[in-house]
C-alpha positions as CSV (number, residue, x, y, z in Angstrom):
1,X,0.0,0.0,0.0
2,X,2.9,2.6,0.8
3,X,4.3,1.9,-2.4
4,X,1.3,2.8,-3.9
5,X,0.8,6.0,-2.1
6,X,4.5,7.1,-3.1
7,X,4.0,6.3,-7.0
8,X,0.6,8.1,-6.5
9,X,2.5,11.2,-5.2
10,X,5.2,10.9,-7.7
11,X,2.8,10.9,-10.7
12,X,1.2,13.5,-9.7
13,X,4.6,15.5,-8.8
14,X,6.2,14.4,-12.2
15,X,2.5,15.2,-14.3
16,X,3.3,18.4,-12.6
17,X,6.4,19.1,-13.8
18,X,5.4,17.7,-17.1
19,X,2.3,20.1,-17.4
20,X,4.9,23.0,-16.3
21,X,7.4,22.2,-19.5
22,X,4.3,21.4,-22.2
23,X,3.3,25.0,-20.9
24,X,6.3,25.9,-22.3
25,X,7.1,23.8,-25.2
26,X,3.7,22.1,-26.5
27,X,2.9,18.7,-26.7
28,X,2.9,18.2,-30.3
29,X,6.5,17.3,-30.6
30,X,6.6,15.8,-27.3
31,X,9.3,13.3,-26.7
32,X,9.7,11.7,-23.7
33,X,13.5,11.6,-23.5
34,X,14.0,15.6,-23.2
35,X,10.8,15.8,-21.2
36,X,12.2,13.2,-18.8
37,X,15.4,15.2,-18.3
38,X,13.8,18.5,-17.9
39,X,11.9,17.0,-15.3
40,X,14.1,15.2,-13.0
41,X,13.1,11.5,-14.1
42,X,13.5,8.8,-16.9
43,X,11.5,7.6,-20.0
44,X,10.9,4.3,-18.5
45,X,9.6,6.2,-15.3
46,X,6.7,8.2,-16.6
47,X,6.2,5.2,-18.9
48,X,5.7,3.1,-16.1
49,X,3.5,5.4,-14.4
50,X,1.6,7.1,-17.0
51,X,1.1,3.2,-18.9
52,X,2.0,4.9,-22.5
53,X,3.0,8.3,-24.2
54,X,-0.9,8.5,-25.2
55,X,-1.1,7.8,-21.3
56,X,0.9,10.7,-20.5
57,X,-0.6,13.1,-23.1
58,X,-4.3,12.1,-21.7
59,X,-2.8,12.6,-18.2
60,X,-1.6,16.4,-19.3
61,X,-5.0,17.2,-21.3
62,X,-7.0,16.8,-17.8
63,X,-4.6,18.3,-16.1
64,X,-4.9,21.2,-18.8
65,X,-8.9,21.2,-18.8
66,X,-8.4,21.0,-15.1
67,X,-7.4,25.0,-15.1
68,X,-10.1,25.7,-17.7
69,X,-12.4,24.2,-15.4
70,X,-11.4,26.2,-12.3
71,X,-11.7,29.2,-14.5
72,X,-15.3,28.4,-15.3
73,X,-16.2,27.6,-11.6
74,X,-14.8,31.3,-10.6
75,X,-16.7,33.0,-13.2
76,X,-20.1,34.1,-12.0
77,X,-22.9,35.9,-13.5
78,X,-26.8,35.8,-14.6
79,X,-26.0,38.1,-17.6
80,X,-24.7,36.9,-20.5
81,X,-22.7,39.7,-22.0
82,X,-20.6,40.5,-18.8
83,X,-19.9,36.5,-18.1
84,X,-18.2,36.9,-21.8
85,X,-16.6,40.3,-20.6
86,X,-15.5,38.2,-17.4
87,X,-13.8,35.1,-19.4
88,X,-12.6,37.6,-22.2
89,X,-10.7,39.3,-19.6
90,X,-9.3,35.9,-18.3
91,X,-8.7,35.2,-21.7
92,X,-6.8,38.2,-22.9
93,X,-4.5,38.2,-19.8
94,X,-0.7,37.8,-20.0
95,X,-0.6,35.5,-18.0
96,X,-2.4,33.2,-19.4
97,X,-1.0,32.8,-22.8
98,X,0.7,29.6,-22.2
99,X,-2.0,28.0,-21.0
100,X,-4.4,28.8,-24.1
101,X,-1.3,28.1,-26.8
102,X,-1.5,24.4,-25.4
103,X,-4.8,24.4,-25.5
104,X,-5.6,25.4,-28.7
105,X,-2.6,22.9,-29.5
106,X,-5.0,20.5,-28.1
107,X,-7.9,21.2,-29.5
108,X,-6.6,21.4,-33.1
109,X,-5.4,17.8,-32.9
110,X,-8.5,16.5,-31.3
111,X,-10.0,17.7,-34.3
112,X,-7.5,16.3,-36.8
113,X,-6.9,13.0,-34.4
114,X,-10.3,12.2,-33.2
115,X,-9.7,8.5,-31.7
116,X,-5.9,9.5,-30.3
117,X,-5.0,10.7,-26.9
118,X,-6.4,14.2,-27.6
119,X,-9.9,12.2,-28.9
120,X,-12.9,14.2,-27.4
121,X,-11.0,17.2,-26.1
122,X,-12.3,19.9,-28.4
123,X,-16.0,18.4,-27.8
124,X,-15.4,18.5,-24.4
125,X,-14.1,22.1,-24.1
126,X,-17.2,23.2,-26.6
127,X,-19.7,21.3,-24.1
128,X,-17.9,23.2,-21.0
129,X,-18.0,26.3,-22.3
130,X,-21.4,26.6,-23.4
131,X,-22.8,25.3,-20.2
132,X,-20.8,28.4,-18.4
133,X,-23.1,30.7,-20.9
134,X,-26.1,29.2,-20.5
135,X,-25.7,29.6,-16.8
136,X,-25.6,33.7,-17.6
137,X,-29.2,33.2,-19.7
138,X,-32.5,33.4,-17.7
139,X,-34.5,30.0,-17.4
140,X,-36.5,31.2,-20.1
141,X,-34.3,32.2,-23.0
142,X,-31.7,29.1,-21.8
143,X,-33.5,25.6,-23.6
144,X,-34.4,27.6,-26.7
145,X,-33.1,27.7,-30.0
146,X,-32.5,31.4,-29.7
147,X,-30.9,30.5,-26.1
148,X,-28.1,28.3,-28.0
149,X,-27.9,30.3,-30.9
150,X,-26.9,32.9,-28.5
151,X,-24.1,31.4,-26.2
152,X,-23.1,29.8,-29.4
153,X,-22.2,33.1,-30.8
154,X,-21.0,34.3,-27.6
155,X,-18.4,31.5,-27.7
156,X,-17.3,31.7,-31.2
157,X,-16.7,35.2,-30.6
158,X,-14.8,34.1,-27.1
159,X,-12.8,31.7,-29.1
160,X,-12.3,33.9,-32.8
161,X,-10.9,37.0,-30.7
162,X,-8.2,34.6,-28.5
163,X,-6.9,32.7,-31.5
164,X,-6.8,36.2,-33.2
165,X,-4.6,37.0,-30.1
166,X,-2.7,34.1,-29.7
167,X,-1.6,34.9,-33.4
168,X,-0.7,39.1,-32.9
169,X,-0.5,39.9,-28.9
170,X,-2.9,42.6,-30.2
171,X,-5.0,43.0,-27.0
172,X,-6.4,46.2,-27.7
173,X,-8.1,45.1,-31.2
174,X,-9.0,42.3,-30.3
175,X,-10.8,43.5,-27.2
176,X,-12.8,46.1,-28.7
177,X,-14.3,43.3,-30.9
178,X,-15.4,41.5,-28.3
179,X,-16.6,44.8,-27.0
180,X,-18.8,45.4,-30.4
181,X,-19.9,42.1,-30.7
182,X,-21.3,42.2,-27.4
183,X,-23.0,45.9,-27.7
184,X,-26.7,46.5,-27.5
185,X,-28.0,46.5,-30.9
């Protein structure tokens, strides 16, 4: 049993330290020799504990949607158009940019490698993300067509304006069309 507890607690130190350098370097290329030095272990360590690469990559994804999921937990609201000012403002910070290069990494290959280790990841994210907005509709406009059609639009103009600022740091531009997208018309 202690042996157990100790590989428990090592995984989950080591997919630590692993999350911390695909922050930083992406998971595409991943190989497991350079990850395993940067991280203070051995190939045939995280293999063991992770099962497989795949393993490991699922293991990295969670911990990934993981952060996304405590964003969406902290962000509160019953209107619509300032839950997407709230996660725009999340999404435009600094800070975060490593974080949202991995994961549209990820989500771009769940699309092109749907039965891999990245299968259901994009799906997963969509589903997230539109049950945050539909928490910001009222009861009445939420299980409607108009209802989705809404916090559909709302997330494609989430998602549209980070990829557009993942590609030119332009915060500014890209914040003022969130800004009109979400004006009264």
């Amino acid at each position: 049993m202690v042996t157990d507890v100790a590989a428990s607690a090592r995984k989950v130190e080591l997919l630590e330290a692993a999350y911390r350098y695909a922050l930083e370097h992406g998971l595409g290329d991943l190989s497991l020799r350079p990850l395993a030095a940067a991280i203070g272990s051995s190939p045939r360590v995280l293999l063991y504990l992770f099962e497989s690469k795949d393993g490991l990559v699922r293991a990295l994804l969670g911990r990934a949607r993981a952060d996304e999921l405590d964003l969406l937990a902290r962000v509160r609201g019953d209107d619509l158009a300032e839950v997407t000012r709230q996660v725009w403002a999340w999404l435009a910070a600094p800070a975060h940019r490593a974080l949202l290069t991995l994961w549209t990494e990820a989500y771009a290959r769940s699309l092109v490698e749907p039965d891999g280790a990245w299968a259901g990841f994009a799906r997963d994210t969509v589903r997230d993300w539109l049950a945050l907005l539909a928490g910001a509709q009222p009861a009445a406009v939420r299980d409607t067509p108009a209802g989705l059609a809404e916090r559909s639009y709302a997330l494609a103009v989430l998602r549209g304006a980070f990829l557009d600022l993942l590609a030119t740091g332009d915060v500014e531009r890209t914040t003022a069309a969130v800004e009109h997208a979400l004006a009264p018309k």
